[in-house]
N, C-alpha and C positions, 0 to 999 in steps of 0.2 A: 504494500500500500504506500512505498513512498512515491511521495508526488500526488499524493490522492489525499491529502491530510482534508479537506475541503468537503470529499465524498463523504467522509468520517463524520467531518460535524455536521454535515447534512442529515447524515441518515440516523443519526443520535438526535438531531431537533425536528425532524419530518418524515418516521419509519412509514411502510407501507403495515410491516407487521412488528408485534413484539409477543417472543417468546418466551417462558421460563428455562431455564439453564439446568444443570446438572446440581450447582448446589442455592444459591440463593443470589446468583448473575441473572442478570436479562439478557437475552439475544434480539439487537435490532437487525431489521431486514427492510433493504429499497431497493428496486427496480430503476438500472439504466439502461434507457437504450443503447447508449454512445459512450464507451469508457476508454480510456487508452488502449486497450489493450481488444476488445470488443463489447458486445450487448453483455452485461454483467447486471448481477447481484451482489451491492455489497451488505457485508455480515460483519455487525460490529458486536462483540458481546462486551459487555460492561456490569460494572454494580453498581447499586446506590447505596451509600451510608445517610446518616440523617441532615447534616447540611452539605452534603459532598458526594462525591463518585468519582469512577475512572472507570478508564479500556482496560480492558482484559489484554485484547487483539483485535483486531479487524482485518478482512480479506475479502476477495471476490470471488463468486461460483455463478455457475451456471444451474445447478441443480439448488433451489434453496428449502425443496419438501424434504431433502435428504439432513438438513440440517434443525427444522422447526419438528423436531419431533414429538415434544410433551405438548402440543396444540399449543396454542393461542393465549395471551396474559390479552392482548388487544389487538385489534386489523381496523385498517382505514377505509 
């Protein structure tokens, strides 16, 4: 994701989807048409603390049903 820091804070303030995570992270999920690289999904997964949060990681796939596995915290 370098070069795509932009992608990140997009898809962290405007997901399409959000997911619950493996322990108590969220997995955000946006749809691009057009990424450097091609039509992409990126996947940011992150946590919230109570005034605060950060990235986990973030990357992009093509597949994002392969990743949103425990369903849906929220969809836009």
């Amino acid at each position: 994701m370098a070069g795509n820091q932009d992608i990140v804070f997009e898809t962290l303030e405007d997901p399409d989807i959000i997911s619950g995570g493996k322990g108590k992270e969220f997995i955000a999920v946006k749809h691009y048409g057009k990424t450097s690289i091609s039509e992409k999904n990126a996947v940011v997964i992150y946590k919230e603390q109570e005034n605060d949060g950060f990235v986990i990681t973030a990357f992009m796939t093509s597949k994002p049903e392969k990743i949103v596995k425990k369903g849906f915290v929220w969809k836009k």
